[in-house]
N, C-alpha and C positions, 0 to 999 in steps of 0.2 A: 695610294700610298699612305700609310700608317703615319698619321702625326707627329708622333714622340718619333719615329726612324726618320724623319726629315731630316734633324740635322746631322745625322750622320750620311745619309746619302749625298748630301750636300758637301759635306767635307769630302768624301772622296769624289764628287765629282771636280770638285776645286784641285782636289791633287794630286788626280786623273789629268789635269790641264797644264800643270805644272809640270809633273814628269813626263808630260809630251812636249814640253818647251823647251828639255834639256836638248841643245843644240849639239851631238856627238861628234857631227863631222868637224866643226869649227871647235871642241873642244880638244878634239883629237890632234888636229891643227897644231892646236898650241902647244899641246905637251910636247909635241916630237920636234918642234918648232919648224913645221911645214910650211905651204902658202894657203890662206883660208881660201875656203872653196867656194863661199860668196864671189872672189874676186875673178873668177872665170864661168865661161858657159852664160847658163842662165843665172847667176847669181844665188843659187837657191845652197840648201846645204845637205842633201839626200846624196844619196849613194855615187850618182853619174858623176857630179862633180868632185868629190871626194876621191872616184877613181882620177879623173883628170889629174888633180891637184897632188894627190900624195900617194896614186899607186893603188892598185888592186888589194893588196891584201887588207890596206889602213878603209878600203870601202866594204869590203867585208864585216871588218870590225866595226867602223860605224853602221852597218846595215845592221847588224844581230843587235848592236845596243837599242837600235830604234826601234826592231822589232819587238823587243824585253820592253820598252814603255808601255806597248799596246796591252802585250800580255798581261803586266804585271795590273794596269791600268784597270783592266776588263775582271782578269782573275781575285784582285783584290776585293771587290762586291760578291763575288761569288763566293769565295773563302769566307765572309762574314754576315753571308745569308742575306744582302740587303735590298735584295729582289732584282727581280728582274728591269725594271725601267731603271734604276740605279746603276748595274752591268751595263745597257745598255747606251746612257745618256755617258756614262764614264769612259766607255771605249771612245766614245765619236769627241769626246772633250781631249782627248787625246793626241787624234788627228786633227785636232782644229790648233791643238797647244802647238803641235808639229811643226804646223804651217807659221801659223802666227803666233811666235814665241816672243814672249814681252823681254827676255833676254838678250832679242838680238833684233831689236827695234821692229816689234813685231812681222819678221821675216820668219825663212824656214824653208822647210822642205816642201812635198807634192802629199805627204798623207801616207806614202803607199805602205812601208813597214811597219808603221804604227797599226794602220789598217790589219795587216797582215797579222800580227799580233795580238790585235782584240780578237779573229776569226780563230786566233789559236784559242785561247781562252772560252771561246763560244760555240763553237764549231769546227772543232781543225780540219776535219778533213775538208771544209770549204778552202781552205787555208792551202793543205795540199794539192789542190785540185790548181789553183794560181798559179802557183810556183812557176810546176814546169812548164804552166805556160805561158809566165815570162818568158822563162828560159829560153823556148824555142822559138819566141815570137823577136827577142834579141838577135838571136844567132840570126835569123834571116836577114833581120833587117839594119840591123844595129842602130835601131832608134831606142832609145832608152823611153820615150815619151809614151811611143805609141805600143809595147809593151806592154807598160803599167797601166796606158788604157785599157786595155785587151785584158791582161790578167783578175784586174779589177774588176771588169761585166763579169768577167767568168765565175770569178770568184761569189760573185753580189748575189746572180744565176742560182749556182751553187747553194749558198746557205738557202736560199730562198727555199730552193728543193729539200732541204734538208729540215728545214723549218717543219714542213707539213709533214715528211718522214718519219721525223724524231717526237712528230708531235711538239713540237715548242711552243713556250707563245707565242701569240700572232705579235707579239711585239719585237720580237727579233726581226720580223722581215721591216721593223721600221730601221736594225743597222744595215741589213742586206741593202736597202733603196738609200738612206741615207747615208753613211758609209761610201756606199760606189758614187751617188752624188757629190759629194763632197772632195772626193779626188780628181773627178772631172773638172770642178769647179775646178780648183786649184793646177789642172792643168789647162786653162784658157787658152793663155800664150802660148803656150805647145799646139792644142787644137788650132788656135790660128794659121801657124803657123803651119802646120799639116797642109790644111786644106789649102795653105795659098801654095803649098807645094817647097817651100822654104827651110822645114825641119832639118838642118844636118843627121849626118848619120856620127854615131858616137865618136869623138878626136876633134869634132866640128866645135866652134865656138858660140852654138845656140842648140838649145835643146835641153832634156837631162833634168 
């Protein structure tokens, strides 16, 4: 990386982190004067519990707001030329803002729309390719967790394929690997909980 673009890479990785802190569901909360969606499920503030708390349509609306973090996070280096490890390092800052947002005592979400959104920004159609297989991996099971595990390898999969496709840097298959890492992570307690066989199906008061 270019000495002099340092500090601007650095700035928008800083505010790549930030606008992934913006906590929507718990801001959405407030405005309509809901109940915050920390205080059921898993505690976290992503989409599952948002449905919970204030309704499908107010998790929709937080779901596209967190997904526009990612986007804007990711496409913002891109729009300003600042290389690719900057794109890069700024989408996954994003997802980490998400989760651990110094706004809401470093709490958060699981990563996943943030994620979703830098793939838009870098690769959509890896982006695409997730969705619908949320989608259907929901309907079956109605585990919100395991899901966005599912959709996430897919998706991780995906760019990776698309990386050597499109020809990209080989640095993008560092968001493909990190990226899906990182929402795994942040799904632990979920994974645990899977495997001990304990995961509720969505309505349950763990999961999501």
């Amino acid at each position: 990386m270019d000495v002099a673009a340092l500090p601007l890479a650095v700035a928008l990785i800083v505010i790549a982190y930030l606008l992934g802190a913006i906590p929507w569901g718990v801001v959405i909360a407030r405005v309509i004067g809901g109940p915050d969606p920390r205080s059921v499920g898993s505690g976290r503030t992503g989409g599952a519990n948002v449905a919970r708390t204030l309704g499908l349509r107010w998790a929709v609306l937080a779901g596209c707001l967190d997904i526009a973090k990612g986007l804007v996070a990711a496409g913002l280096p891109i729009l300003l030329h600042a290389g690719d490890a900057t794109v890069i390092l700024a989408a996954l800052a994003a997802v980490i803002g998400h989760s651990r947002s110094p706004f809401i005592r470093f709490a958060g979400g699981r990563g996943v729309s943030p994620g979703i959104g830098g793939l838009l920004a870098i690769a959509w159609p890896a982006a695409l390719v997730g969705v619908p297989v949320f989608v259907v991996v929901f309907a079956v099971t109605h585990i919100s967790s395991i899901a966005s595990l599912t959709a996430s390898l897919v998706a991780g999969v995906s760019m990776v394929v698309m990386t050597f496709v499109w020809q990209l840097s080989p640095l993008y298959l560092v968001y493909a690997v990190a990226g899906t890492a990182l929402i795994w992570y942040f799904h632990a307690d979920n994974i645990r909980r899977l495997l001990a066989g304990q995961e509720r199906r969505f309505g349950g008061s763990q999961g999501g």
